[in-house]
PDB file with SEQRES, HELIX, SHEET and CRYST1 records, atoms N, CA, C and O in Angstrom:
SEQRES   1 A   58  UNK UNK UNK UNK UNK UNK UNK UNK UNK UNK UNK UNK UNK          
SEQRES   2 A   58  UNK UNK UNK UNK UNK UNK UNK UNK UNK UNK UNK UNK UNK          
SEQRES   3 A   58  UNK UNK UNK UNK UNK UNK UNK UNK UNK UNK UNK UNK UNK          
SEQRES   4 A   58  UNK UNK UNK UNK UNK UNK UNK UNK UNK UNK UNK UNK UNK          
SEQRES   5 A   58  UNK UNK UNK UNK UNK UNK                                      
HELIX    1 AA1 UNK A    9  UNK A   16  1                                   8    
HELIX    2 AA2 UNK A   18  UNK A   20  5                                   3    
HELIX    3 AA3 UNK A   25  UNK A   27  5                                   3    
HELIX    4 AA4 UNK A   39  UNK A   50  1                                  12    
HELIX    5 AA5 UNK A   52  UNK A   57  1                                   6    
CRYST1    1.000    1.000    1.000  90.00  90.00  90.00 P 1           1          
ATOM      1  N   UNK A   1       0.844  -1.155   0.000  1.00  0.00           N  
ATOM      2  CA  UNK A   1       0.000   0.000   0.000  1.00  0.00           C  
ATOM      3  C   UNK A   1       0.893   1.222   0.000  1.00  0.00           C  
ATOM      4  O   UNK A   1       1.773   1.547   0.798  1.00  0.00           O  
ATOM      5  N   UNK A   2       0.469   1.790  -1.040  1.00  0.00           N  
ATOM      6  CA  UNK A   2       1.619   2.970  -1.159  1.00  0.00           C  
ATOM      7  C   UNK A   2       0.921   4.642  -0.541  1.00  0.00           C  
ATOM      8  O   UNK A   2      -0.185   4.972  -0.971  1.00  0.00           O  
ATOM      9  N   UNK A   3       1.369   5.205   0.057  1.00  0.00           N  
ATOM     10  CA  UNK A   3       1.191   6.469   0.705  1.00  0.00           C  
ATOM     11  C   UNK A   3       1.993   7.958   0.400  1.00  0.00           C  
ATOM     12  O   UNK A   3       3.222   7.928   0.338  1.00  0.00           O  
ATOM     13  N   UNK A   4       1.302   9.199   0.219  1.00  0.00           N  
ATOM     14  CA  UNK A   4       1.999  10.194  -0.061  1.00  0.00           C  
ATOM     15  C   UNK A   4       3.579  10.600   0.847  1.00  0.00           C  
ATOM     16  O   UNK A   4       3.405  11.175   1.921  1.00  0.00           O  
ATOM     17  N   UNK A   5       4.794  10.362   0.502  1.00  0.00           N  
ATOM     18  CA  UNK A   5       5.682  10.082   1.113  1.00  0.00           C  
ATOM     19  C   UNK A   5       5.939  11.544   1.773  1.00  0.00           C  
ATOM     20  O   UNK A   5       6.928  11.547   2.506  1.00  0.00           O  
ATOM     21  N   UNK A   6       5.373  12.580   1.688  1.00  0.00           N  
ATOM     22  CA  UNK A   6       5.561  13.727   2.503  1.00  0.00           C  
ATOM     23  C   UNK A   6       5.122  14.085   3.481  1.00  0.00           C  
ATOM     24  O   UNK A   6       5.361  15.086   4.156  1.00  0.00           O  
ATOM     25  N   UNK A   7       3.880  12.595   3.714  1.00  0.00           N  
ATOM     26  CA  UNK A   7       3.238  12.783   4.676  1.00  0.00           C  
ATOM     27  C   UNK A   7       4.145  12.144   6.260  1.00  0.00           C  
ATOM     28  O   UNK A   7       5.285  11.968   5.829  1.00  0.00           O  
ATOM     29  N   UNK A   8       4.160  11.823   7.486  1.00  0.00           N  
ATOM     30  CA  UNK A   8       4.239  11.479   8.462  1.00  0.00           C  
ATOM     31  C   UNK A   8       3.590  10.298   8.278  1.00  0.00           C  
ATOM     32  O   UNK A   8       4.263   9.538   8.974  1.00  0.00           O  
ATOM     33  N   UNK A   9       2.581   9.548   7.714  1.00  0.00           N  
ATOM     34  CA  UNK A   9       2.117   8.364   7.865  1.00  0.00           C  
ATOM     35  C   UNK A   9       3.143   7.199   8.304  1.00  0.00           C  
ATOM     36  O   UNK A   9       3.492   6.905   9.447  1.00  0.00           O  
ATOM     37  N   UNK A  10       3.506   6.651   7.149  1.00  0.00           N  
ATOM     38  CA  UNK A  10       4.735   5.555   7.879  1.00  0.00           C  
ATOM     39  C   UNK A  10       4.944   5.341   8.676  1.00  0.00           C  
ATOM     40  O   UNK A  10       4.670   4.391   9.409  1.00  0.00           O  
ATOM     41  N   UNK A  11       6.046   7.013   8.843  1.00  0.00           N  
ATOM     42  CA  UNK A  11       6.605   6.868  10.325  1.00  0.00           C  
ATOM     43  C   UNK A  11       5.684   6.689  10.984  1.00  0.00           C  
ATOM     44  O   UNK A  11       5.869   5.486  11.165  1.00  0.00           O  
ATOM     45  N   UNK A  12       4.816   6.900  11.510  1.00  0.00           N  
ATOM     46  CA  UNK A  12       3.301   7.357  12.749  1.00  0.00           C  
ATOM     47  C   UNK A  12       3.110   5.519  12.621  1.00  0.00           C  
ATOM     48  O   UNK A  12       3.105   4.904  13.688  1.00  0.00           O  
ATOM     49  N   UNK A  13       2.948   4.656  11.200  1.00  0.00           N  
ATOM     50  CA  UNK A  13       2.557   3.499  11.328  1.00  0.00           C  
ATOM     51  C   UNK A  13       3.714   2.175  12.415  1.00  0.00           C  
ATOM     52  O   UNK A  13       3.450   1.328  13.269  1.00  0.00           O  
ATOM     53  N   UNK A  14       5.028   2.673  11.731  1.00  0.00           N  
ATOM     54  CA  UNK A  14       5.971   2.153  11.956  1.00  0.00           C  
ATOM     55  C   UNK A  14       6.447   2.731  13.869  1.00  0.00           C  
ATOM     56  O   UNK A  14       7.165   2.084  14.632  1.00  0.00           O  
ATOM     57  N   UNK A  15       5.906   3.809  14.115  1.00  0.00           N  
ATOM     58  CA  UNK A  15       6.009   3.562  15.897  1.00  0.00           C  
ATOM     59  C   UNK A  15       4.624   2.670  16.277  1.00  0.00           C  
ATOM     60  O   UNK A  15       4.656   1.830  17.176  1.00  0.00           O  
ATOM     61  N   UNK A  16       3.824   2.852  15.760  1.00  0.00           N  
ATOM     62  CA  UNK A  16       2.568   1.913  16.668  1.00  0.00           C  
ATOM     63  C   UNK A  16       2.767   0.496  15.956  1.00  0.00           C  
ATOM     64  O   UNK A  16       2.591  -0.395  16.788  1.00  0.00           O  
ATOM     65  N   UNK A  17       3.058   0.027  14.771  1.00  0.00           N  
ATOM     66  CA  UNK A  17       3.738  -1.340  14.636  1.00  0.00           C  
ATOM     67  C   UNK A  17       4.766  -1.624  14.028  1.00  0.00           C  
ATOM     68  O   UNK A  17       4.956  -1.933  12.851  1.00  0.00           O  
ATOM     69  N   UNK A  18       5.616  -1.474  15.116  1.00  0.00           N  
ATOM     70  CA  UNK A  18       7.247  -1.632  14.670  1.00  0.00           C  
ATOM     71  C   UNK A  18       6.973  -3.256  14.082  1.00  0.00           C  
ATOM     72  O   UNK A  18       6.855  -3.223  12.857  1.00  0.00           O  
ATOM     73  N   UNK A  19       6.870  -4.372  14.531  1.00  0.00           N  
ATOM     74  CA  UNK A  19       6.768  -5.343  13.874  1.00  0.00           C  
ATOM     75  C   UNK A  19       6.234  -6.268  13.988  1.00  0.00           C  
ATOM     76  O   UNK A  19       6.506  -7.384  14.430  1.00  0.00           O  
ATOM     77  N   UNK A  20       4.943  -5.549  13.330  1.00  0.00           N  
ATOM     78  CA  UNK A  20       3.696  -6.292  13.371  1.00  0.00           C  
ATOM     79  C   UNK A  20       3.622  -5.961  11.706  1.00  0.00           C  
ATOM     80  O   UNK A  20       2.661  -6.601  11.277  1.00  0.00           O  
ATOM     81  N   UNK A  21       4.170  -5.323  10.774  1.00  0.00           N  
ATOM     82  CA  UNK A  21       3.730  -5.134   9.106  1.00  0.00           C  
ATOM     83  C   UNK A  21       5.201  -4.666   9.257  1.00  0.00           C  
ATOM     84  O   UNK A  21       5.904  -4.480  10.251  1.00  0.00           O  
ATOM     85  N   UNK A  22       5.499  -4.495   7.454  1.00  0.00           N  
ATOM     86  CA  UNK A  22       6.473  -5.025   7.008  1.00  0.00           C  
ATOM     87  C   UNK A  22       6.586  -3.477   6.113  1.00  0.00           C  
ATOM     88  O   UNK A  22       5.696  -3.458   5.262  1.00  0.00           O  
ATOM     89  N   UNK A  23       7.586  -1.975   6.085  1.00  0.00           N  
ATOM     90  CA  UNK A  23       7.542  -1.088   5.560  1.00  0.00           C  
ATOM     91  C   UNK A  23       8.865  -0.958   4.956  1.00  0.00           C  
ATOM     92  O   UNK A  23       9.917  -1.428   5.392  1.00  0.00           O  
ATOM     93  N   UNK A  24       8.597   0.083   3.378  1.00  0.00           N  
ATOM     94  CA  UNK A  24       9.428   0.642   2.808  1.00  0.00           C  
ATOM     95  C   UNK A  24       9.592   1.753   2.698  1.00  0.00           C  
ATOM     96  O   UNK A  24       8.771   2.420   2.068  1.00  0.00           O  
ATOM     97  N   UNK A  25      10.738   2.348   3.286  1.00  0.00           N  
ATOM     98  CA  UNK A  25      11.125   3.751   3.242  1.00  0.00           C  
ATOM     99  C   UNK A  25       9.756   4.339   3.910  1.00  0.00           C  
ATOM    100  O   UNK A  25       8.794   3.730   4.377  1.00  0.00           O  
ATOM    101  N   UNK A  26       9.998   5.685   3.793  1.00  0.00           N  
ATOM    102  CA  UNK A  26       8.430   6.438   4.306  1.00  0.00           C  
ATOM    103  C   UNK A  26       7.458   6.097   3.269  1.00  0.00           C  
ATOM    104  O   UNK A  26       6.491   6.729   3.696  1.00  0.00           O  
ATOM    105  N   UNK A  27       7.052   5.528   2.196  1.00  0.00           N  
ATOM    106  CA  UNK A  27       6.370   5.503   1.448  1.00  0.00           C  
ATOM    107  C   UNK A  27       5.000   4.543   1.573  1.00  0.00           C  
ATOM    108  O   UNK A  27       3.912   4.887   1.112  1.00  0.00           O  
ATOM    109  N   UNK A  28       5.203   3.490   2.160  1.00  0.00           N  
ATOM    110  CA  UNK A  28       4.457   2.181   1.900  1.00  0.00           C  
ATOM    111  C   UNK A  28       4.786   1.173   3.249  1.00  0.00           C  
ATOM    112  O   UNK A  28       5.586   1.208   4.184  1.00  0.00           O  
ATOM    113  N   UNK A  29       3.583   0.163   2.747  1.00  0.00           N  
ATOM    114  CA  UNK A  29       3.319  -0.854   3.782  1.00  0.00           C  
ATOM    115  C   UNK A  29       3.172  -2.206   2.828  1.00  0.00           C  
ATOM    116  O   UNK A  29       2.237  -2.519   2.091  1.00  0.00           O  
ATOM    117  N   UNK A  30       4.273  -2.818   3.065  1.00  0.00           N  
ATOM    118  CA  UNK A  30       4.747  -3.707   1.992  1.00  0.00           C  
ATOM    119  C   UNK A  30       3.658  -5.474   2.763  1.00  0.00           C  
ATOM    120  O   UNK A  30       3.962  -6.156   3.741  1.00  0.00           O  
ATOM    121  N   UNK A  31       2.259  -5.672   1.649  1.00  0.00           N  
ATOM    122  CA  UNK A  31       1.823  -6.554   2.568  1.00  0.00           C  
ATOM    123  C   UNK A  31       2.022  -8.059   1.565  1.00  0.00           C  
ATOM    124  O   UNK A  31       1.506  -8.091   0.447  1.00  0.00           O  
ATOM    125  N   UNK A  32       2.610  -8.946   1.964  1.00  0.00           N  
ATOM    126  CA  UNK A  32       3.025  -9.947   1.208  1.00  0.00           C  
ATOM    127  C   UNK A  32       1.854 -11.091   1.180  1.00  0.00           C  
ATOM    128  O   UNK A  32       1.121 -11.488   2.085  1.00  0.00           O  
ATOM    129  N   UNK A  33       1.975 -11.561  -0.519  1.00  0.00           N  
ATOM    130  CA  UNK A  33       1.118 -12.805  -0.917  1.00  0.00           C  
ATOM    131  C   UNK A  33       1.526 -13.876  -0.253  1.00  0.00           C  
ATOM    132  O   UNK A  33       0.556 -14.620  -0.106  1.00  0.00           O  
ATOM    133  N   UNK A  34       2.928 -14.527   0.441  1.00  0.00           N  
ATOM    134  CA  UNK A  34       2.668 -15.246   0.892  1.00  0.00           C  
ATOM    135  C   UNK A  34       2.315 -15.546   2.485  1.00  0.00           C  
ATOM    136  O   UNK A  34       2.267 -16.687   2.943  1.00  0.00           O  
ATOM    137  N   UNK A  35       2.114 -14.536   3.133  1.00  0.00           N  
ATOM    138  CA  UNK A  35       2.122 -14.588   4.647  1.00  0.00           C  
ATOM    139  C   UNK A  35       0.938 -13.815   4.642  1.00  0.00           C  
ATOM    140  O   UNK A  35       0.616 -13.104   3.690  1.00  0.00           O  
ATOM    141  N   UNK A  36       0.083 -13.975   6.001  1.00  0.00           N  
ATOM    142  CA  UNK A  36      -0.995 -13.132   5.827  1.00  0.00           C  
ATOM    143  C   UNK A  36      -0.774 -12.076   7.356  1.00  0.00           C  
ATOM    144  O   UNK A  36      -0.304 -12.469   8.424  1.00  0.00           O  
ATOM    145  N   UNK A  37      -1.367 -10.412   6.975  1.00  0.00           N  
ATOM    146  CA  UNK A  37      -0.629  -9.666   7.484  1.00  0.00           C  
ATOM    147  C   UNK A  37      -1.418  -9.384   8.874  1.00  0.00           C  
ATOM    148  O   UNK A  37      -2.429 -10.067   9.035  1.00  0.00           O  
ATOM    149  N   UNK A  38      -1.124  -8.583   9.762  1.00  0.00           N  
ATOM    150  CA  UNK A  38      -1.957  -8.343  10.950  1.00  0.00           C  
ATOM    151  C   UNK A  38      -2.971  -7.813  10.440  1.00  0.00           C  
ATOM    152  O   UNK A  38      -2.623  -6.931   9.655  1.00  0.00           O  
ATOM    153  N   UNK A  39      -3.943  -7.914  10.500  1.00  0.00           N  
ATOM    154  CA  UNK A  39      -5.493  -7.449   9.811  1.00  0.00           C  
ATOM    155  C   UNK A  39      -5.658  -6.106  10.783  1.00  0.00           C  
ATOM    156  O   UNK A  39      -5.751  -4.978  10.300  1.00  0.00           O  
ATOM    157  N   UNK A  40      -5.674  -6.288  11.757  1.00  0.00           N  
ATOM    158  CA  UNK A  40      -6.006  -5.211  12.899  1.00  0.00           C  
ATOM    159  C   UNK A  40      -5.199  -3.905  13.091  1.00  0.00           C  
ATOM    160  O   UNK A  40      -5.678  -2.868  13.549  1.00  0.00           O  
ATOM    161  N   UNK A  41      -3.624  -4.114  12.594  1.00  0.00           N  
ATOM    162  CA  UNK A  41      -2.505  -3.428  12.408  1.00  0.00           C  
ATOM    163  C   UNK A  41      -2.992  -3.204  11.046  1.00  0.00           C  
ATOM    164  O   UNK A  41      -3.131  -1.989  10.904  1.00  0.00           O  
ATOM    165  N   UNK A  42      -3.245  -3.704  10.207  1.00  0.00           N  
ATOM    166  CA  UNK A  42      -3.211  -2.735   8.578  1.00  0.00           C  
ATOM    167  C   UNK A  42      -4.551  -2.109   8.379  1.00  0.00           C  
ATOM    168  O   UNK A  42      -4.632  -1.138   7.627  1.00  0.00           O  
ATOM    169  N   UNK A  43      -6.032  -2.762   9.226  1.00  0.00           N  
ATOM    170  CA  UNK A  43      -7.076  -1.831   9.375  1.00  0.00           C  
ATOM    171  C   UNK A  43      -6.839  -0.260  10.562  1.00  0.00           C  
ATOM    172  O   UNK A  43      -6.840   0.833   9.996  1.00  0.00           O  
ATOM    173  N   UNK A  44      -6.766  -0.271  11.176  1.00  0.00           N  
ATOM    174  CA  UNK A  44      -5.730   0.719  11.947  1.00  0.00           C  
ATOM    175  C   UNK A  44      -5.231   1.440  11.329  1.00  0.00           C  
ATOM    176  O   UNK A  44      -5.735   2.563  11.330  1.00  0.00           O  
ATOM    177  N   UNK A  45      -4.237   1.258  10.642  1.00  0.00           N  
ATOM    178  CA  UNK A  45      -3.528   1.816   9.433  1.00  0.00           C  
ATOM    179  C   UNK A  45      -4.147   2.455   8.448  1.00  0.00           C  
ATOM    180  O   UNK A  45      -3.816   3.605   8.160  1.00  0.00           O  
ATOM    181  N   UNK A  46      -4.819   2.011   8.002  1.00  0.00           N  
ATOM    182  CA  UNK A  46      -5.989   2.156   6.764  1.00  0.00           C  
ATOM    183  C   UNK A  46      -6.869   3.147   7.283  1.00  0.00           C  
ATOM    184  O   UNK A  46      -7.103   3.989   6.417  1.00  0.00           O  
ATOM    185  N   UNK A  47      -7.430   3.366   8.331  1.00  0.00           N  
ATOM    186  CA  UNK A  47      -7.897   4.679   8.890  1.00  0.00           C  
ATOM    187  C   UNK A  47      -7.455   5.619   8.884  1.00  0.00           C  
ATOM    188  O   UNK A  47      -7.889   6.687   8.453  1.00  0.00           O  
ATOM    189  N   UNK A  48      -5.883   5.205   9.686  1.00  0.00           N  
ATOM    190  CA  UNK A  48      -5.413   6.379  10.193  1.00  0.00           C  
ATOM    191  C   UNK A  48      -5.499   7.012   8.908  1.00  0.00           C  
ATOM    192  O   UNK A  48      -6.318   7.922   8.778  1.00  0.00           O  
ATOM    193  N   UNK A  49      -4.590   6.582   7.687  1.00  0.00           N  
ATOM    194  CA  UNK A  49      -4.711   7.356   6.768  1.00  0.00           C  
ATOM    195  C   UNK A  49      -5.616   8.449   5.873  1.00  0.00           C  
ATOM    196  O   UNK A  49      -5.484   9.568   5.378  1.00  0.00           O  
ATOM    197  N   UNK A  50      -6.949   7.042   6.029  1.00  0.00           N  
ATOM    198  CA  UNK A  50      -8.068   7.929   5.528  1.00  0.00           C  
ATOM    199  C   UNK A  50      -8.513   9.224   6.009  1.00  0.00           C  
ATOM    200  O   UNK A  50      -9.101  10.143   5.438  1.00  0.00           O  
ATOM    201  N   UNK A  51      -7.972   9.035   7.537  1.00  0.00           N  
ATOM    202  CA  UNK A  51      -8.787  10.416   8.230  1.00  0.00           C  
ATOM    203  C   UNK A  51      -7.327  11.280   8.829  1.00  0.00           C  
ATOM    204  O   UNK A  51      -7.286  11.837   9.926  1.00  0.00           O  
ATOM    205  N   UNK A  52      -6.074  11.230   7.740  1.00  0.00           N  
ATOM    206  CA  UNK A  52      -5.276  12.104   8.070  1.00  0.00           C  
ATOM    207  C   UNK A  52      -5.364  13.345   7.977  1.00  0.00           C  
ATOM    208  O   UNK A  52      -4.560  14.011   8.628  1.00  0.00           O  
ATOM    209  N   UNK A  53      -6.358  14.022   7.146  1.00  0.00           N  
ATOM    210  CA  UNK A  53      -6.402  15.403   6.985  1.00  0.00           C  
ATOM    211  C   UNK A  53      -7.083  15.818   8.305  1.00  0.00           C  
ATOM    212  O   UNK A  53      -6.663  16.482   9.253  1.00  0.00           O  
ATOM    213  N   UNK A  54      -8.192  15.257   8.083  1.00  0.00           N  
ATOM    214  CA  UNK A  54      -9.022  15.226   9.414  1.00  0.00           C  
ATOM    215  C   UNK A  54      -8.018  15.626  11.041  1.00  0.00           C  
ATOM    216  O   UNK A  54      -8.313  16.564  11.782  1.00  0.00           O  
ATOM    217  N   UNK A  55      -7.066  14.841  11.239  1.00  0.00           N  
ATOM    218  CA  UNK A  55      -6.545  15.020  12.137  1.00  0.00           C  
ATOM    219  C   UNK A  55      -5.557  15.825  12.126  1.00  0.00           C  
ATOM    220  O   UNK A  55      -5.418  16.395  13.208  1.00  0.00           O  
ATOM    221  N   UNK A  56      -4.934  16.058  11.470  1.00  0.00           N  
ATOM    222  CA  UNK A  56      -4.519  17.435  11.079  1.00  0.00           C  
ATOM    223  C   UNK A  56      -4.268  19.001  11.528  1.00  0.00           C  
ATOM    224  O   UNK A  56      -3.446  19.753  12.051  1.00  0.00           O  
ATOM    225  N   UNK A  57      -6.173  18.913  10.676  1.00  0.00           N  
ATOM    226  CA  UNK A  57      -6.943  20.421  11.372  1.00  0.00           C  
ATOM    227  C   UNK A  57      -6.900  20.406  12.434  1.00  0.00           C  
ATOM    228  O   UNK A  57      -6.944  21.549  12.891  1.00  0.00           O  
ATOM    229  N   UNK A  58      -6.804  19.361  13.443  1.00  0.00           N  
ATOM    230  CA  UNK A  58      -6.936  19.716  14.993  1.00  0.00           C  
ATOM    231  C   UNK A  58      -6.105  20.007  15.772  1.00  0.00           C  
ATOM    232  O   UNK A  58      -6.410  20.249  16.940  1.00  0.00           O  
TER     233      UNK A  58                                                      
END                                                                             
């Protein structure tokens, strides 16, 4: 899952799961076909992002 790399996301993902998912550079969340990934850690994730502007403004 690839992410705007100017954002803070990553990093922000990569302190709440250092290694629980699997990242490249600030960009992405590298989720592999053969292992299946923390569901709860990449839904988490998947929010945070969606509602990054959101959090933001505040």
């Amino acid at each position: 899952m690839m992410f705007i790399c100017h954002t803070n996301l990553v990093e922000e993902f990569r302190g709440l799961y250092p290694d629980a998912l699997t990242y490249e550079g600030n960009r992405a969340i590298v989720v592999s076909a053969k292992e299946e990934p923390d569901r709860l850690a990449l839904a988490h994730c998947i929010a945070l992002a969606l509602t990054y502007k959101l959090r933001r403004k505040r």
